[in-house]
C-alpha distance (Angstrom), angle and dihedral (degrees) to the residues before:
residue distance angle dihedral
X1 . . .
X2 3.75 . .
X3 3.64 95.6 .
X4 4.17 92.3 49.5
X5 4.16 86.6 49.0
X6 4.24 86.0 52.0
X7 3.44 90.1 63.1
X8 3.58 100.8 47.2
X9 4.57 96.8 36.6
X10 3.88 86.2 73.7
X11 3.46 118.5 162.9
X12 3.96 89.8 -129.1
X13 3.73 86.3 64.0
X14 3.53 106.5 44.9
X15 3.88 103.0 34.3
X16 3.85 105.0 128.2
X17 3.80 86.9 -163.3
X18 3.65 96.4 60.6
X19 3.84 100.4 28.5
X20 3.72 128.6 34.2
X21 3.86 123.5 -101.9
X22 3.31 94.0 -118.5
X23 4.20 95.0 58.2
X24 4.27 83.4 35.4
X25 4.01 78.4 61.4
X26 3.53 97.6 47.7
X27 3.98 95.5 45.9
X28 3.80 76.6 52.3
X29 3.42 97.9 62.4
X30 3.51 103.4 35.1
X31 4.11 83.0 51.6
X32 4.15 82.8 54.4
X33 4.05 84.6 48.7
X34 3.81 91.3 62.8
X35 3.28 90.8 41.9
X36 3.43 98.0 58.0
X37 3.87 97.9 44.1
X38 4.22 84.5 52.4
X39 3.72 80.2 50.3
X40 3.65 101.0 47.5
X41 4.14 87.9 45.5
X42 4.06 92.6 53.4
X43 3.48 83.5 52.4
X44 3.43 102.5 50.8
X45 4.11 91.6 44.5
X46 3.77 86.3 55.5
X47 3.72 97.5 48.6
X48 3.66 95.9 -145.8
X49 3.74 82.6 -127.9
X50 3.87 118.8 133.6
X51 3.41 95.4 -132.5
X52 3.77 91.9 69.8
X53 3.64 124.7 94.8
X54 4.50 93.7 -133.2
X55 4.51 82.4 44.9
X56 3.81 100.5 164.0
X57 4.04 110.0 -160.5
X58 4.01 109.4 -119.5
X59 3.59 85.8 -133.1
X60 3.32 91.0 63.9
X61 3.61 98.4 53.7
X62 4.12 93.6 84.4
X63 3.47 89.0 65.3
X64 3.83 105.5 43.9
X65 4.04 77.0 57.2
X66 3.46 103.5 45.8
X67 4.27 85.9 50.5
X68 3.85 89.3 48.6
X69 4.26 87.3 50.8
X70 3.71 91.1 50.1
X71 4.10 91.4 44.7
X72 3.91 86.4 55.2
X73 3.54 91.0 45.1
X74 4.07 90.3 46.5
X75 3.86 93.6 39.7
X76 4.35 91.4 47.8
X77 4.12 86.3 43.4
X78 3.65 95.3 53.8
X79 3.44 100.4 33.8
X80 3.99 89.2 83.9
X81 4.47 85.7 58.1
X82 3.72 96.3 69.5
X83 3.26 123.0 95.6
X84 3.80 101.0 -101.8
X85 4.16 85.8 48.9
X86 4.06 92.9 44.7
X87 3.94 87.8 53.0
X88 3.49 97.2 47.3
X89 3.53 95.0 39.4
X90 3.87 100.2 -125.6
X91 3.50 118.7 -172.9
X92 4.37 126.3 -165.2
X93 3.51 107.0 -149.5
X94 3.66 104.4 -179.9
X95 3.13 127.0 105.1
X96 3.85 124.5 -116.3
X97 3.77 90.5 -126.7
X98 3.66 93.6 51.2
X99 4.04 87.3 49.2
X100 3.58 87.2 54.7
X101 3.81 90.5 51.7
X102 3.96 97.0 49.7
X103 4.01 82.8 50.9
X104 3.44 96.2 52.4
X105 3.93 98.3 44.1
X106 3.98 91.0 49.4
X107 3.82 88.7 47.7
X108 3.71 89.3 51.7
X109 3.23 91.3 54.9
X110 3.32 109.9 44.2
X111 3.93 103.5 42.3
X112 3.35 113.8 77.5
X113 4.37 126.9 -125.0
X114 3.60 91.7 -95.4
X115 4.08 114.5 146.3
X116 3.87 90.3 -113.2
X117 3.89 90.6 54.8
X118 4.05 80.7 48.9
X119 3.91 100.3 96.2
X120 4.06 91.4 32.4
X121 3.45 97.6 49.1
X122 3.91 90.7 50.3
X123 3.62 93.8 48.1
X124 4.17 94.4 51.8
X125 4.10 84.2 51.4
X126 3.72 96.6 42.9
X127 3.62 101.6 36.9
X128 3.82 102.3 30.0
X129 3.32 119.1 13.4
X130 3.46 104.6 46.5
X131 3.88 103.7 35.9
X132 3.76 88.7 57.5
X133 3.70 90.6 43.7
X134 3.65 94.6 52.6
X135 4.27 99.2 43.4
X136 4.25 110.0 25.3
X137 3.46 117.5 91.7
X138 3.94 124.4 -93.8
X139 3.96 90.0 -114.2
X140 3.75 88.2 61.5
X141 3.89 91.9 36.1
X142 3.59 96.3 57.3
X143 3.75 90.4 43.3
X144 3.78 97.4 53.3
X145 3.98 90.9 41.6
X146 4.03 90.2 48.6
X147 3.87 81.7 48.3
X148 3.95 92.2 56.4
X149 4.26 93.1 32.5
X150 4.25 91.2 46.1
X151 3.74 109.0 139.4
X152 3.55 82.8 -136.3
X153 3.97 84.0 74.9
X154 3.26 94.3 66.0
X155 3.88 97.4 86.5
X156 4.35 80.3 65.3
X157 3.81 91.2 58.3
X158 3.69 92.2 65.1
X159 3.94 92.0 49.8
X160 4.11 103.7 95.9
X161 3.86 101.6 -119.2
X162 3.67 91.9 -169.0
């Protein structure tokens, strides 16, 4: 999973000094989208069924998330101390709460209400979602939901989640 995000935390994409944070937010999320569906797949080739010999706990499914969400957030963050980023003087100005949040949304959205999701799901809502709702302030708000609501998005509602 690490490798896949790599490829798509590229400096070129997530450069606030070259790109607004608003489009860095979006090319967050749809990053998070992929993410998800690669997510969703591993998932479904392991079955989550305890009969299986790989059987992965459901309960343990909020924290395999929250560690890919901070691995993002690590890999976009440090992207601008290579060498390439140190030249060009790339900066990441978003927030590691508001990475978090763009996670969480496209997770939400792509995973379906299955019982496994169940205690994942919840967790995102509780613990993500709503907390940042409820106490960040409306100019981040309404970036971060334009981020997630972007007609640019619309290309990832046609890809089949499921």
């Amino acid at each position: 999973m690490k490798k896949a995000m790599q490829h798509m935390c590229q400096m070129a994409f997530s450069d606030t000094t070259h790109n607004s944070l608003p489009t860095v937010m979006l090319n967050v999320h749809q990053t998070f989208i992929f993410c998800a569906m690669k997510f969703h797949a591993y998932c479904q080739e392991l079955h989550l069924d305890p009969v299986s010999s790989h059987y992965i706990q459901p309960t343990a499914l909020p924290s395999v998330v929250m560690g890919i969400f901070r691995a993002c957030y690590g890999l976009l963050h440090n992207s601008r101390r290579s060498t390439v980023g140190v030249s060009a003087g790339a900066k990441f100005d978003v927030a590691e709460r508001h990475v978090h949040w763009l996670g969480a949304s496209a997770f939400c959205k792509v995973l379906p209400a299955l019982p496994v999701y169940g205690p994942l799901l919840t967790m995102l809502r509780e613990n993500v979602l709503d907390p940042l709702d409820r106490n960040e302030k409306l100019h981040f708000k309404r970036m971060l939901h334009s981020a997630v609501k972007d007609e640019r998005n619309k290309i990832m509602d046609m890809i089949r989640y499921t």
